[in-house]
N, C-alpha and C positions, 0 to 999 in steps of 0.2 A: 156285522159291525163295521164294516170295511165299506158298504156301502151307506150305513147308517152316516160314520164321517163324511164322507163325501158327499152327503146330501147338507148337510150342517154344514159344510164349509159351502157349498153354492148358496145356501138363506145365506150368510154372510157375506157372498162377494156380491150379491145381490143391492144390501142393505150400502157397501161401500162402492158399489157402483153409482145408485143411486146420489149418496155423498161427491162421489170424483163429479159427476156431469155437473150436478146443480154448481160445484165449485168452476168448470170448462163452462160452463153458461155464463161468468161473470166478462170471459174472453172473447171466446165463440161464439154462434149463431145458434140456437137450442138443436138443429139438426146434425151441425158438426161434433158438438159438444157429447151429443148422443152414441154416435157413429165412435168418434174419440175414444172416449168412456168407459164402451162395450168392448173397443179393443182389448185396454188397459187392460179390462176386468178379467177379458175370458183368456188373456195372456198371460196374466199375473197368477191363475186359478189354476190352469193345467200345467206352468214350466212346475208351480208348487210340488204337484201330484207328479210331473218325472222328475224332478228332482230324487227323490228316493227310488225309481226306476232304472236310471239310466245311467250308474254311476258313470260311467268311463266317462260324460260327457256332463259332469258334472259344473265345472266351471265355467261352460259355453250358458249352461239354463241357469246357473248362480246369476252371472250379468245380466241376463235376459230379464229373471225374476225382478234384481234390487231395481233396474229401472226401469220398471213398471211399479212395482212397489212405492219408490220415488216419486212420478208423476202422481199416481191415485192417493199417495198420505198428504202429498201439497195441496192438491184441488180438494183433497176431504176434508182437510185440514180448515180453508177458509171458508167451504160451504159450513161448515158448522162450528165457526167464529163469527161467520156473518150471522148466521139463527139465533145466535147467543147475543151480539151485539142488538141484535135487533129490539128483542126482550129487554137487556138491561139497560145498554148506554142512550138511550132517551130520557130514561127516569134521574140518571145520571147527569145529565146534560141539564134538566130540569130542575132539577135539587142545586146545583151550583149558581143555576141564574138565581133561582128565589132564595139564597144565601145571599147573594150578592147584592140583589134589590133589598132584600133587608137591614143587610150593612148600611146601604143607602139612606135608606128612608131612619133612620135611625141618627144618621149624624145628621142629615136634614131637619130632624125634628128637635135635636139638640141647639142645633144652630134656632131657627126658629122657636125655641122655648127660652132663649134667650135673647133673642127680638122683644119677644112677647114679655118680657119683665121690663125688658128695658122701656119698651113703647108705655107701657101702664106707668110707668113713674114719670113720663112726658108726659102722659095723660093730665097727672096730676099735679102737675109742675105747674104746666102752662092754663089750670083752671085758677088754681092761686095766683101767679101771674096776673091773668084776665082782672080777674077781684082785687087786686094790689094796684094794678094801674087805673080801675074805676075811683078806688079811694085817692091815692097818692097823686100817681103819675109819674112821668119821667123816667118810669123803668126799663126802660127801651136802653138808656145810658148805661144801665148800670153790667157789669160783667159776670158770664155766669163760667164756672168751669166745667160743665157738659158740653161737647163742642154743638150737640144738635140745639139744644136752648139756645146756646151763645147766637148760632146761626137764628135761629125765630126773634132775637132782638136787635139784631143787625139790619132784618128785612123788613121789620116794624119801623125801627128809627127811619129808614129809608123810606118806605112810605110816605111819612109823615115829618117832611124833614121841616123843622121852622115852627111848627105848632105844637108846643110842651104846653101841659097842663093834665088837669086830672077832669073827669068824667066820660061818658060815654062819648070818647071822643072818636077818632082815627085810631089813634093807638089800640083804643078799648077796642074797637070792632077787629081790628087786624091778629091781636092776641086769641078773641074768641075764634079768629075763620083759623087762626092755626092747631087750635085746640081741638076744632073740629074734624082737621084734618090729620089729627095723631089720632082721636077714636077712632078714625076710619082705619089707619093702618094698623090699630092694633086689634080692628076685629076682623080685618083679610087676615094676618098672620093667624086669628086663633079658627078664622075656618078654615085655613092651610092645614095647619096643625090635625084639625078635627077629618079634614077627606086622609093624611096618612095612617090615623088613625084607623080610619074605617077600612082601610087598603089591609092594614096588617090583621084585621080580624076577618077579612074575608079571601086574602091568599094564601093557594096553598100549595104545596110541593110538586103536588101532580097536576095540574095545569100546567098546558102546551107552554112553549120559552113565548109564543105571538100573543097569547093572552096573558100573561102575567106581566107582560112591558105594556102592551095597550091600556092594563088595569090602571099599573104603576105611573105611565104618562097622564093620566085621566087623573089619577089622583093629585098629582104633581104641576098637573099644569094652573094650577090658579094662585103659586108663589109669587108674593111683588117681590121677588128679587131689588126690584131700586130701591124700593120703602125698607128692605130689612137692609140691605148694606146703609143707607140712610139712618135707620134708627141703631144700629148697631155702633154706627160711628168709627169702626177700627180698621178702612182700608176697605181690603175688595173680600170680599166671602166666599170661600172656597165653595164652592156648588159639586157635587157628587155627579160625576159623569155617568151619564145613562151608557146601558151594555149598547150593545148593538144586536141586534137578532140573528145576524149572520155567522155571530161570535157564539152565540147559543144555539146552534140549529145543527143535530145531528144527520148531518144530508151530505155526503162526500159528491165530487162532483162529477164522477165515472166511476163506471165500475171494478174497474181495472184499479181504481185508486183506494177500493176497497181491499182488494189483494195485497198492492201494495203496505195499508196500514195495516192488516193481520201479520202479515211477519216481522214489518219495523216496531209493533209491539209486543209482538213475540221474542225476540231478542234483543230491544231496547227495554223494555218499562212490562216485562212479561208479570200478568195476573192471575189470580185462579181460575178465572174463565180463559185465559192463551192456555196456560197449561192442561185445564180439561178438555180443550178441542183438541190439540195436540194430541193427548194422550188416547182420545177416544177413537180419532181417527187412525193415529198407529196401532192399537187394536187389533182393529178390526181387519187389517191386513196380516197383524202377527200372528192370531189366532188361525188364517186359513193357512200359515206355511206349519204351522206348529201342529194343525189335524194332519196334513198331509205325510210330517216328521213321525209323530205317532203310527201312523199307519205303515211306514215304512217295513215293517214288520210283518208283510202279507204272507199268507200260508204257501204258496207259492217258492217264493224266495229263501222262506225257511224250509221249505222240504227242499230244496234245491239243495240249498248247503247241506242239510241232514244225510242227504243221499250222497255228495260225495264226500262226507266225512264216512259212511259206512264202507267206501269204497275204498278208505283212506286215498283221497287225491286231492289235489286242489280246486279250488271251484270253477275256476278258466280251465283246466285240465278234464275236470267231470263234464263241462259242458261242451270243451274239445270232442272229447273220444264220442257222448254225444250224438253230436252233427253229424263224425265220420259215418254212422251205422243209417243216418237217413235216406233214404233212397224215393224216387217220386211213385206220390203213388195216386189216385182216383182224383179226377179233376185237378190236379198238380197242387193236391195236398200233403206235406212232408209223414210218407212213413215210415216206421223204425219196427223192422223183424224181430218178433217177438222171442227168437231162438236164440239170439246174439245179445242179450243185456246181462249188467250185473246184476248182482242184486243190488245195490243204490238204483239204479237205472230203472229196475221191477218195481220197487217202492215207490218211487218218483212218480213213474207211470201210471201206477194203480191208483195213486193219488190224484195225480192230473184227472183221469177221468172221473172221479167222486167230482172233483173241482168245474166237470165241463170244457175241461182243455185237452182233455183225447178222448178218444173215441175208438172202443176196441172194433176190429175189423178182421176178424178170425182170430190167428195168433198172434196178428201184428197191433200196431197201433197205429193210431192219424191224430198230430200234433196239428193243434188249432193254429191259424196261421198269427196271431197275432203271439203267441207265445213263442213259436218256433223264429219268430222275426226275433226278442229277445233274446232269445239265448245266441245268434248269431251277432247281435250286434253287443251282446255282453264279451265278444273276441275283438274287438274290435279296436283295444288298447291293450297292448300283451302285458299279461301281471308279469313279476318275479319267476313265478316258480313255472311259468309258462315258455316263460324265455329261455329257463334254463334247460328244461327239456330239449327244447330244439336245440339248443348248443350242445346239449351231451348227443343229441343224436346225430347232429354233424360230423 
């Protein structure tokens, strides 16, 4: 089982290795970033695993642990807010321009639906007109209270200044050439009208922010802007300022500057998507200290203690008295004479070798060397009841 964890935690420091670099690539050069990464990972993976080993030197691989934990949850953190950003905030980006453009083209066509009434009653102002001065005349004089008419009898009289009278005169002809020239403006406004028209039933959210403005300028570009503030009569006409593309373009402009907006939206304006990378990438580091926490429990370590609770002693004192009985033995392998143990000491032993950590060798035993290295560097910080031994024995 013990090995079983320890394989599940390596797939995992794997998967969050992988995470740290791609995030160290945003900085780095992909070789450093790699080199980097692998450190983080395979530093972060083993202080885990002595952590629950080594106590006495426990707060030396605590530090060691959280800052490496630290560098690999930041760099995993933005490699997968960047993955996330990638996928959403375009669409996002995209949907806000064709809101926008829509606003637009909406009071645009408000504005020009109201050209376009206006221009139709010039239309038909100035045909009566026309036929009023063919009959009459003189209506060039007369004052109208629409300023755009008033202005077409202004330009008429001036025309024709000195020769009043009624028939196909001067007057006559000048009334028709203006009359002709309000149909004209009131059929650009209604194919203005008619290309937003066709703009808004053929954009859509999900086109790029560079085609949805090239559409929208295509559409927009055939407003007479002078004929409608002209026929409108009321000053200057607020025109709907076009976006800019640069203002709609999810494209930061370094990489670095990508790091940078993962965390100022992580703690400025944090969303479901900061929060799921965050939490995804702290994970997956917490998950390998928390198998190695679990494991902490090895059979080893609990026959340790089991054994010197049989011997009623403490567990720096069982693993004292111990060492003292080691003597060198074949290849300068620790052995301990099988004549001079307790019974904890018997039990312990009989177990290590079930476990592969001794090895009988007549009556004695041979302590693997990586085990016998523990137990001596488990003296290594005197407990309590260690201490006080020496001091009674003083």
């Amino acid at each position: 089982m013990i090995r079983g964890l320890f394989v599940a935690s390596v797939l995992l420091s794997i998967v969050s290795w992988y995470t740290t670099f791609e995030g160290m690539t945003l900085y780095l050069s992909r070789w450093f970033a790699f080199l980097a990464s692998l450190g983080v990972q395979t530093a972060m993976l083993f202080t885990a695993w002595m952590l629950t080993r080594h106590r006495h030197r426990r707060n030396q691989i605590l530090v060691v642990y959280a800052i490496t934990a630290l560098v690999s949850v930041a760099f995993s953190y933005v490699s997968l807010y960047t993955w996330f950003a990638q996928k959403e905030r375009p669409a996002v980006v995209q949907r806000e321009l064709f809101d926008r453009l829509s606003l637009a083209a909406q009071r645009t066509d408000e504005t020009l639906a109201a050209a376009e009434a206006e221009a139709r009653k010039h239309v038909v102002a100035l045909e009566e007109m026309t036929e009023a001065e063919k009959r009459v005349g003189f209506l060039s004089k007369a004052v109208d209270a629409d300023p755009y008419l008033a202005r077409v009898r202004e330009a008429v009289a001036r025309e024709a200044q000195g020769r009043e009278g009624s028939g196909e005169g001067v007057r006559y002809s000048a009334f028709t050439r203006y009359a002709r020239i309000a149909e004209q403006t009131q059929t650009q406004i209604q194919a203005a009208r008619q290309a937003i028209a066709q703009w808004r039933q053929r954009a859509k959210a999900t086109d790029t922010s560079a085609d949805q403005l090239r559409a929208y300028q295509q559409a927009t570009s055939g407003i007479p802007w002078t004929e409608v503030t002209e026929t409108l009569h009321s000053g200057a006409v607020e025109r709907p300022a076009l976006p800019s593309l640069a203002e709609f373009t999810d494209r930061t402009g370094s990489n670095q500057e990508d790091l940078l907006l993962a965390f100022t939206e992580l703690f400025a304006a944090p969303t479901a998507r900061h929060v799921f990378s965050f939490a995804l990438a702290l994970s997956l580091d917490l998950i390998i200290i928390l198998i190695a926490l679990v494991s902490a429990g090895a059979p080893e370590a609990q026959w340790a203690a089991a054994a010197a609770a049989l011997d009623s002693l403490d567990g720096q004192v069982f693993a004292r008295d111990l060492l003292r009985k080691v003597q060198a033995g074949p290849d300068g392998l620790a052995r301990i004479p099988g004549g001079a143990l307790s019974a904890g000491e018997t039990q312990l032993l009989l177990l290590l070798v079930h476990r592969g950590l001794a090895t009988p060798s007549g009556s004695d035993f041979l302590l693997d060397p990586a085990y016998h290295a523990s137990l001596v560097e488990s003296l290594s910080v005197r407990g309590v009841p260690l201490r006080a031994q020496r001091a009674a024995a003083s």
